[in-house]
C-alpha positions as a printed NumPy array, in Angstrom:
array([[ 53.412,  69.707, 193.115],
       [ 51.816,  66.748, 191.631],
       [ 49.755,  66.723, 188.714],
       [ 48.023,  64.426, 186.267],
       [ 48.268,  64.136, 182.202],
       [ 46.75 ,  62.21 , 179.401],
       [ 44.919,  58.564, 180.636],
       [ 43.496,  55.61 , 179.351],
       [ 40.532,  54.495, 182.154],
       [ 39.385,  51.003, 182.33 ],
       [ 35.431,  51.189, 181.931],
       [ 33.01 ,  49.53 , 183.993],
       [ 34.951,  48.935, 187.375],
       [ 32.905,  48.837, 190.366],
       [ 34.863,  48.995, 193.711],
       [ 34.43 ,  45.465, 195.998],
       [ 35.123,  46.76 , 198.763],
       [ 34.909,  49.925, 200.779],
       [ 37.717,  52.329, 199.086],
       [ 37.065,  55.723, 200.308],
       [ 40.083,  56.119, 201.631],
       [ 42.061,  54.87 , 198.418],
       [ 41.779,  57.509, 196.206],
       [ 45.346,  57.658, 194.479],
       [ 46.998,  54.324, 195.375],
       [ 47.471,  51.203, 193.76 ],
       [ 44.332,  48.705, 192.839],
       [ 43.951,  45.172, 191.686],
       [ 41.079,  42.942, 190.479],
       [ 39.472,  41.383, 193.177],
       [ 37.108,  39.799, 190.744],
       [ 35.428,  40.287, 187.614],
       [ 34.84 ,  43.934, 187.112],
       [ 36.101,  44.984, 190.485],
       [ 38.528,  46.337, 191.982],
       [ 40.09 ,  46.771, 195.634],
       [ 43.072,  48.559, 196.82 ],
       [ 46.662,  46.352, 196.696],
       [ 47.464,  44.705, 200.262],
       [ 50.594,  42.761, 199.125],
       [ 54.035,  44.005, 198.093],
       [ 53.594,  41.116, 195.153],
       [ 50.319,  42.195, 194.149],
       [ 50.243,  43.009, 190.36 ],
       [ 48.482,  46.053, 190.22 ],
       [ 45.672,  46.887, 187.486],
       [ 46.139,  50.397, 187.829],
       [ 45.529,  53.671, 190.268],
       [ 42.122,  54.477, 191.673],
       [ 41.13 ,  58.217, 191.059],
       [ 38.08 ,  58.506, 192.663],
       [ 37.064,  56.867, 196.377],
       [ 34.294,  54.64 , 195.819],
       [ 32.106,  52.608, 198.658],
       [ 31.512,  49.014, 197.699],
       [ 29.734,  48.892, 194.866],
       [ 30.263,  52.048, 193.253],
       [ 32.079,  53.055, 190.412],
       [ 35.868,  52.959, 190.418],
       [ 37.362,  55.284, 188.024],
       [ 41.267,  53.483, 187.309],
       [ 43.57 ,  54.409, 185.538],
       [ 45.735,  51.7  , 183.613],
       [ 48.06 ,  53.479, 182.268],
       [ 49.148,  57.066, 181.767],
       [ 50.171,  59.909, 184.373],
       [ 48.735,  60.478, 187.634],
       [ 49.363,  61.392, 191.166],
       [ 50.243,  58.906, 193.626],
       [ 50.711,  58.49 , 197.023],
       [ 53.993,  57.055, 197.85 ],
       [ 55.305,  55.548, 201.526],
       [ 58.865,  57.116, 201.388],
       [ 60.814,  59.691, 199.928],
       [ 60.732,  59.183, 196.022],
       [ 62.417,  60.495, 193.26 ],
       [ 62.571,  61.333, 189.294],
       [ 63.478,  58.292, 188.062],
       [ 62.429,  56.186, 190.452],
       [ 60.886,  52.937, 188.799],
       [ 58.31 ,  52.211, 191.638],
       [ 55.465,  49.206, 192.395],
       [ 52.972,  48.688, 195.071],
       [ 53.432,  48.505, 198.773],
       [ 51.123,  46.43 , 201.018],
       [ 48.79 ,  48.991, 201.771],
       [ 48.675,  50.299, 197.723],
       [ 51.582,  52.963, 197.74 ],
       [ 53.71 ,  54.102, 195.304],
       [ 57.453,  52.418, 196.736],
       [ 60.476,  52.457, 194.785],
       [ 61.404,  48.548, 193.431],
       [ 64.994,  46.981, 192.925],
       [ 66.327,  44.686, 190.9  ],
       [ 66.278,  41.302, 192.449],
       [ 62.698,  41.212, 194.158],
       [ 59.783,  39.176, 193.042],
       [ 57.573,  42.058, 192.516],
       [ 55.87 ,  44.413, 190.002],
       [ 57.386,  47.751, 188.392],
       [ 54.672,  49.611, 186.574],
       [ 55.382,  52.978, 186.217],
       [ 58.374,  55.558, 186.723],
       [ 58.371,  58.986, 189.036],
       [ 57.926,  61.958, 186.832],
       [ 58.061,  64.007, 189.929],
       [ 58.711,  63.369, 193.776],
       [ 57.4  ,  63.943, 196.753],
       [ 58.73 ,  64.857, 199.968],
       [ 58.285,  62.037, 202.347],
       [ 56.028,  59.08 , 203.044],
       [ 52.667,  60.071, 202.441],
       [ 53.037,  62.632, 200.181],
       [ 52.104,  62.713, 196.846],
       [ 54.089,  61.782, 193.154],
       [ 53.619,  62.196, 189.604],
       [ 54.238,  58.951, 187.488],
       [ 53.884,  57.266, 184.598],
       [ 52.06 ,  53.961, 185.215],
       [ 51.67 ,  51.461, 182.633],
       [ 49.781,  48.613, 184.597],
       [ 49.335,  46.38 , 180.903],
       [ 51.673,  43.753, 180.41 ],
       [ 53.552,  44.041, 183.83 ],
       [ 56.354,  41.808, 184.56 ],
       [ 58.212,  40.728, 188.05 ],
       [ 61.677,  41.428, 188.397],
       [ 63.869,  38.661, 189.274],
       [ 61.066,  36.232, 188.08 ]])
């Protein structure tokens, strides 16, 4: 079952577009002091929304700690994992152009279902960059 643990929040996000559907996947800025869910494999993520906020509200992210996560496949301890297109958890390889930021505490059983991870969205860097 997933579960979440200690967090450090980034204050004073509002959400910039309609996100209450997103609660538990992968955001980015979308400008300043907003956020909106990821829609790009490349995206660097700021961190993972925990509440589901209309446009305009209050997102509650968090940066970096552990949380739940929905992922879009079968994932596993260890898993070092980025976001999909649609703001996922999805396991990452070496030799892509995209993001890790956090590592699967505990996995899920199949796309859709919810993970436990570490995220650390700070300081991100692309693999094979």
């Amino acid at each position: 079952m997933a579960y979440e643990g200690p967090q450090i929040k980034s204050p004073g996000l509002t959400a910039s577009a309609d996100n209450t559907a997103n609660q538990y996947k992968f955001v980015k800025l979308s400008g300043e002091k907003t956020v909106t869910v990821c829609s790009a494999a490349t995206d660097l993520p700021f961190g993972v929304l925990q509440n589901a906020p209309d446009s305009g509200e209050e997102a509650e992210v968090t940066s970096i700690g552990v949380t739940k996560l929905i992922g879009t496949a079968d994932l596993n301890y260890g898993d070092r994992i980025g976001t999909s297109s649609g703001g996922h958890a999805v396991a990452k390889s070496a030799g892509t152009v995209d993001y890790i930021v956090g590592e699967v505490i505990n996995g899920n059983g199949g796309a859709g279902g919810y993970i436990t991870a570490f995220v650390n969205c700070v300081g991100a860097a692309k693999l094979g960059a």
